[in-house]
C-alpha positions as CSV (number, residue, x, y, z in Angstrom):
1,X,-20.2,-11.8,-14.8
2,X,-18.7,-10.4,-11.7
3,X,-15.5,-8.2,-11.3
4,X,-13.4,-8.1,-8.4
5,X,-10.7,-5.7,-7.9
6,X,-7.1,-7.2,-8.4
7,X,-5.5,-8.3,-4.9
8,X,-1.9,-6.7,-4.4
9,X,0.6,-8.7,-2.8
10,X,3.3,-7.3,-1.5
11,X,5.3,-9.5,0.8
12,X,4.8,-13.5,0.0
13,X,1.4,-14.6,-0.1
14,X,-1.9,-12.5,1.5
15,X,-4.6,-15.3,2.1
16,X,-7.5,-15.3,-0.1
17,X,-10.1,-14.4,2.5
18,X,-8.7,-10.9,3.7
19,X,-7.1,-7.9,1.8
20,X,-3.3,-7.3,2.3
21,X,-2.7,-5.2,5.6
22,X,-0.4,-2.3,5.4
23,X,0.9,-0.5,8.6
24,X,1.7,2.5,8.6
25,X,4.1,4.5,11.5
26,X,5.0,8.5,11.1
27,X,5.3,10.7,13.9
28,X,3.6,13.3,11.5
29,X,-0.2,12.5,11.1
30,X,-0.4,14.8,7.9
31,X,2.1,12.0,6.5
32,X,1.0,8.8,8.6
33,X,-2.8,9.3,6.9
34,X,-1.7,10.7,3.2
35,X,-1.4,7.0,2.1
36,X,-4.4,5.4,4.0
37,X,-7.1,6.8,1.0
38,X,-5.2,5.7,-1.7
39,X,-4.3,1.9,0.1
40,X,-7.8,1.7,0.4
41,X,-9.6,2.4,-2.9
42,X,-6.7,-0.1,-3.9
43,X,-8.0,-3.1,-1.3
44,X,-5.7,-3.0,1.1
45,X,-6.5,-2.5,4.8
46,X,-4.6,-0.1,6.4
47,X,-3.9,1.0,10.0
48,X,-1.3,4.1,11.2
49,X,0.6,4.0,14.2
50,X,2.8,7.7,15.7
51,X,5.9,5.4,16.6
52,X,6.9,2.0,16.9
53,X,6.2,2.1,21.0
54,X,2.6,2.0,19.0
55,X,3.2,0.3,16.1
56,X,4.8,-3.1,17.7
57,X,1.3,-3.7,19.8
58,X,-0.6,-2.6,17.1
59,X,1.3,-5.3,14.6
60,X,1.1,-7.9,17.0
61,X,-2.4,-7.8,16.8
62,X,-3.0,-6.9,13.5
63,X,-0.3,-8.6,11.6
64,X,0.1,-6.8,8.8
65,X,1.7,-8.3,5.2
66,X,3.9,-5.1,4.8
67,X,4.9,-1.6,7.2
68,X,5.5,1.3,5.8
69,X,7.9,2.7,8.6
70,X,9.8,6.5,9.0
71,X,12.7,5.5,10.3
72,X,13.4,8.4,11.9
73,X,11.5,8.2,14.4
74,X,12.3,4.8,15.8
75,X,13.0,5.8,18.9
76,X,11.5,9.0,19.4
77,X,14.5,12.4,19.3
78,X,17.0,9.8,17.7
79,X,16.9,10.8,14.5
80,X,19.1,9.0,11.7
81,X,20.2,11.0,8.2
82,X,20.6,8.4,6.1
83,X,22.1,11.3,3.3
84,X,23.4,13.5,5.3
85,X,25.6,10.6,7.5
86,X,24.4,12.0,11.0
87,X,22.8,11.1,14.1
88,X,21.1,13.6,16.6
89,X,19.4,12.8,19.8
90,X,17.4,15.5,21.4
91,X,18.7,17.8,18.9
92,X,22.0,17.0,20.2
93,X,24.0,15.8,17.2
94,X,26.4,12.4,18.0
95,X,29.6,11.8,16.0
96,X,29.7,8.2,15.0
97,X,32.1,6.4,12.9
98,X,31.2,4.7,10.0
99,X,30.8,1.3,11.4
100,X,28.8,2.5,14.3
101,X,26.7,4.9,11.9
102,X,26.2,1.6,9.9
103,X,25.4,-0.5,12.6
104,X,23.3,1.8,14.4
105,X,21.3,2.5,11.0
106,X,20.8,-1.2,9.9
107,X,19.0,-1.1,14.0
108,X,17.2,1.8,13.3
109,X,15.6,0.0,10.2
110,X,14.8,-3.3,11.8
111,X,13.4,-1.4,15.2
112,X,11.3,-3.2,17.3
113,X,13.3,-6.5,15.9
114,X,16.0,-8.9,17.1
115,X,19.1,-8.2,14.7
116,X,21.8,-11.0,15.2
117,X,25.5,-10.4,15.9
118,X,26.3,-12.5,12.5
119,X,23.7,-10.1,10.6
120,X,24.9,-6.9,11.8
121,X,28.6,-7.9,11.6
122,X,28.1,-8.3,7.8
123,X,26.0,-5.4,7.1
124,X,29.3,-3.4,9.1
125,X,32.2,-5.4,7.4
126,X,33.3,-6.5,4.2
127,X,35.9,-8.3,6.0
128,X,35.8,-12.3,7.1
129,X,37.2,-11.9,10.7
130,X,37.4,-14.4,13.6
131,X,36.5,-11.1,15.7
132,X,33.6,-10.9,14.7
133,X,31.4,-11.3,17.8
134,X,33.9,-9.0,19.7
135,X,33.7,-6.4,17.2
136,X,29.3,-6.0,17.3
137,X,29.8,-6.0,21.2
138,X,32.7,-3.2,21.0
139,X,30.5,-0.8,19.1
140,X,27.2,-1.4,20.2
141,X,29.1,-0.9,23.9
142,X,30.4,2.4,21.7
143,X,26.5,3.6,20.8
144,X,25.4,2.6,24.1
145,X,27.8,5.5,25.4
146,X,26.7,7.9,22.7
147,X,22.7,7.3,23.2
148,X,21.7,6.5,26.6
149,X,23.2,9.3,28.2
150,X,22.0,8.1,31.9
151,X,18.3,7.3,30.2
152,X,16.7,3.5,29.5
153,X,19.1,2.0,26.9
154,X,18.2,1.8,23.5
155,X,19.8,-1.1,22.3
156,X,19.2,-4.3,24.4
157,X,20.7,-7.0,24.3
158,X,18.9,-10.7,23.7
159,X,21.1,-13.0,25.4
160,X,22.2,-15.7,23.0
161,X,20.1,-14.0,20.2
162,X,21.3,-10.3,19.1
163,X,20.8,-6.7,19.7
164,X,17.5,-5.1,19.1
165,X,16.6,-1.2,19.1
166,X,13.8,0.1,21.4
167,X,11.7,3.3,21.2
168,X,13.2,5.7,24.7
169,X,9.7,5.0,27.3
């Protein structure tokens, strides 16, 4: 009789001929590598990334079934406290309001990742509104302000697509 450990699947279905493929990004390597034993005794195959200028390459190539990603460090000294409803880059703390704290976290979350206008407008608004394109442009012109501060923009724009939040080069 043979015994084979049980497969874990995490995000729809991880073919039968590899284990499920975890990424995992921290800017801390004492953090990034605590999981890595542990994913691995379970059968998964794990690789760790410092930030997501790291881990999009690395994913590209790897294609892993689930990330395990520290937000805060999408883009490097932007850091986003979820709890504590503040934003500092470069230790520099930035006054948001709440839609552009919203907005700008629901980015920080899906880094690396086109986010339409439709998708960010309803994670902003409870409203239905025909300003709604209008309103997305408005504040990510408003965090655009706040953030680059004379630097490479964060948030680019996909023409015809969305917004998508970069890691500062």
């Amino acid at each position: 009789m043979t015994t084979t450990a049980p497969r874990r699947h995490l995000v729809g279905d991880v073919p039968a001929d590899r284990p499920a493929r975890v990424l995992v990004v921290d800017d801390e390597p004492a953090i990034r590598e605590m999981p890595e034993p542990a994913l691995g005794c379970d059968g998964f195959e794990v690789r760790t990334a410092a930030d997501v200028g790291e881990a999009v390459p690395m994913a590209r190539e790897f294609r892993p079934d689930a990330v395990l990603l520290d937000v805060i460090t999408v883009v490097g000294d932007l850091v986003i406290d979820e709890g504590g409803h503040r934003v500092t880059l470069g230790g520099r703390e930035i006054r948001l309001s709440a839609t552009e704290f919203a907005l700008l976290h629901h980015l920080g979350r899906n880094a690396g990742r086109v986010v339409s206008q439709e998708e960010l407008f309803d994670r902003v608004s409870r409203r239905d509104s025909a300003g709604r394109s209008s309103m997305v442009e408005v504040t990510i012109c408003a965090l655009r302000q706040e953030l680059d501060d004379g630097g490479a923009p964060m948030i680019r724009t996909v023409r015809g697509t969305g917004y998508v939040l970069e890691p500062a080069a």
